[in-house]
N, C-alpha and C positions, 0 to 999 in steps of 0.2 A: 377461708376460716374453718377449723378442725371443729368437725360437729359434737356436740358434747355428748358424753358416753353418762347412760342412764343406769340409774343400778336398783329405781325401785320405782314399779309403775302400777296404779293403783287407778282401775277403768271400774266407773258405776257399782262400785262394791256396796253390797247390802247385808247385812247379817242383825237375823233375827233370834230373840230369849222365846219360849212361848213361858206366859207365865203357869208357875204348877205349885205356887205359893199355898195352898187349901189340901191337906190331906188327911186321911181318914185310916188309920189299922182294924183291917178286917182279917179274914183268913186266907192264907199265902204274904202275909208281908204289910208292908206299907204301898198304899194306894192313893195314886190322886183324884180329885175329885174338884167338878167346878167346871168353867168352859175351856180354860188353856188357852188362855187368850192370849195371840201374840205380840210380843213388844219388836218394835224395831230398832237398833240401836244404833247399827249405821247405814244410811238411807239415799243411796246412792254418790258414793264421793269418787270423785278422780280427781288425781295428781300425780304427779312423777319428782322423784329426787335423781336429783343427778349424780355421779358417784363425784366423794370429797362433799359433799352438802350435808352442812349441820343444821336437820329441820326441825326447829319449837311447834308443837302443838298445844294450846293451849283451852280452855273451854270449862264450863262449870259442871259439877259432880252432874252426873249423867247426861254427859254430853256427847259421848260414845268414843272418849280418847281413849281408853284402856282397852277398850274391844276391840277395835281398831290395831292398835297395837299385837293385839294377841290372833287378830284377823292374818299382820302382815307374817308373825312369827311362827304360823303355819298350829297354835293350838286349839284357833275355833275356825272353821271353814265357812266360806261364803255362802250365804244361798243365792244368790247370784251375782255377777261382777266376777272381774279377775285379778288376781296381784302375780304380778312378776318381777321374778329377783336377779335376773339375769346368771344367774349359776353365783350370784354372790353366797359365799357363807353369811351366818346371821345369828344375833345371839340376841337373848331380851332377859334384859337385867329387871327383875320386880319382887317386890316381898310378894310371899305367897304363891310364888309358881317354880315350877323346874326341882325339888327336893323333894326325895321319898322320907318323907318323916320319923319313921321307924329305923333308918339306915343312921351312923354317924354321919357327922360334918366329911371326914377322910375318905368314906366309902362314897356320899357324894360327891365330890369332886372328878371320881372316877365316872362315875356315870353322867354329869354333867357335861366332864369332858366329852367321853365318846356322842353323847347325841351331838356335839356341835360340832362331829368327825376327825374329831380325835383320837391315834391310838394307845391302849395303854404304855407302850411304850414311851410317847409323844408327850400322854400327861405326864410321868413319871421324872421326867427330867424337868417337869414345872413347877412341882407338888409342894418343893421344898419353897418355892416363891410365896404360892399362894396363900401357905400356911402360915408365914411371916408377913405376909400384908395383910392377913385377917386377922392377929393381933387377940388370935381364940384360945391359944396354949393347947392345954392337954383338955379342952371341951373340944377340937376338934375331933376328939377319939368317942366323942358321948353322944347318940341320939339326937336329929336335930329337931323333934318335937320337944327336949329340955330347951330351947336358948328363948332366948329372948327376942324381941324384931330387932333389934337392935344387932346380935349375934347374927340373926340369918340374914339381917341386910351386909354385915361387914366380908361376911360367906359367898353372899352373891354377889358383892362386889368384885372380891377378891378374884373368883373364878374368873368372872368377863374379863376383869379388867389383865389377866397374866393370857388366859389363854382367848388371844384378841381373835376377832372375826371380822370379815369385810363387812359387815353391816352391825349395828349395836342399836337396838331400840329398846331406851330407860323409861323407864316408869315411875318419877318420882322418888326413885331411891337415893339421890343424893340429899334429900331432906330429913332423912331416919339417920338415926346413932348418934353418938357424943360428939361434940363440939371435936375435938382433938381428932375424930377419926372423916367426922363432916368436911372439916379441911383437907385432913388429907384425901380423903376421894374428891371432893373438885379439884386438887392441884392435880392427881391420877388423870382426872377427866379429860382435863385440858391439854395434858401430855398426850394422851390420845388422840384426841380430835384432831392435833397439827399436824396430824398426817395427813395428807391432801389427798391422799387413796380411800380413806377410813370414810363411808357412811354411815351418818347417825341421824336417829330421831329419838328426841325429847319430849315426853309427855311432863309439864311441868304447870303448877299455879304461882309459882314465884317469877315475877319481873326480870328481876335481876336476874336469874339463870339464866333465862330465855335471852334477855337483850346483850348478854356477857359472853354466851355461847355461840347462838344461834347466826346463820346467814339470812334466814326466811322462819315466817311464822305460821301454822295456818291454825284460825280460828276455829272449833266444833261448837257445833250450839243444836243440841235435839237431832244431833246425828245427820247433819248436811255444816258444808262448808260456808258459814260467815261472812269470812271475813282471811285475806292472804295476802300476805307482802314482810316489808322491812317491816325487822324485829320491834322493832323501839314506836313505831307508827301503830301496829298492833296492836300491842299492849297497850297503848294510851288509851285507845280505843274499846278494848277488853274492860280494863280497869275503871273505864267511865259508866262501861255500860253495868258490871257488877254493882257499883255505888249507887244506882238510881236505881238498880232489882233489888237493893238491899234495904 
């Protein structure tokens, strides 16, 4: 039997916030003040995806999925633990991350492409794609501190989903924008994932995505792992236990 080929391994990773919430302007700037007390957000988790694996993550607002996320897509670093991507390329689709705000939607694209090793010549032959599945007109030429989330999610959609990478970790963004464009990125999504080469992780609070998507689930709960298995058994599970904390 052909040993399965892993494309994201994720050993006792921990990554800590310290909190700096309390600040005080004195002379030289803004200063914190208070203890700095440290939060931990995720608290030793391992697991491995294997490549072609579509993984749901699923967990309540501060459960440490989104750090996690941003742990495996190299923007916050471990303080200790390891993530390995095996030389996969990797992209992470989120409102709120990856766009210089000051730049248009057009200039972003370009720099979005290169950090995910693309060259401009590479994007250039996409650009005209992206712009048409973003569905932005002539605000793709305007500042993307004017749009809307709705704008910058159809933007970061657009970018992932033309210029593809061996690894794709969403965060929720198929939940934002108009009905019209919500469909058309999950039918995007799904065209994607039926690549058996393509690994993806899902950061999602809806059911339905996760059990419609998903191969495997794993549960975060206070930044350690729950609760892992089929999609549909998860969730039941998740969603019982949200109803009785509710």
């Amino acid at each position: 039997m052909k040993k399965e080929e892993i494309a994201i391994s994720v050993k006792d990773l921990h990554v800590y916030y310290r909190d700096m919430n309390r600040f005080s302007l004195k002379k030289g700037g803004l200063k914190a003040r208070g203890s700095g007390k440290i939060f931990k957000a995720v608290k030793g988790v391992s697991f491995e995806v294997p490549k072609g694996q579509i993984l749901g993550i699923c967990g309540r607002n501060g459960s440490g999925k989104s750090t996690l996320l941003r742990a495996i897509s190299g923007i916050f670093s471990a303080d200790s633990g390891s993530i390995n991507l095996h030389g996969n390329s990797i992209s992470l689709l989120s409102i709120g991350v990856g766009f210089q705000k000051q730049l248009t939607g057009y200039e972003n694209i370009f720099l979005s492409g290169m950090l995910l090793g693309y060259s401009k010549e590479q994007i250039e032959t996409k650009i005209n794609d992206i712009i048409e599945f973003s569905e932005l007109g002539d605000f793709i030429y305007k500042p993307v501190r004017s749009y809307s989330s709705g704008m910058y999610s159809k933007l970061a959609f657009s970018i992932t989903a033309i210029l593809e990478t061996d690894i794709m970790l969403i965060d929720e963004v198929l939940s934002v924008g108009d009905i019209h464009f919500k469909e058309k990125s999950y039918n995007k999504m799904k065209e994607l994932i039926s690549d058996d080469k393509r690994t993806v992780v899902i950061v999602s609070h809806n059911s339905k995505t996760i059990e419609e998507l998903c191969d495997k689930v794993i549960w975060l709960h206070d930044g350690l792992i729950k609760d892992e298995g089929d999609p549909k058994i998860i969730m039941e599970k998740y969603e019982t236990f949200m109803r009785s904390e509710g």
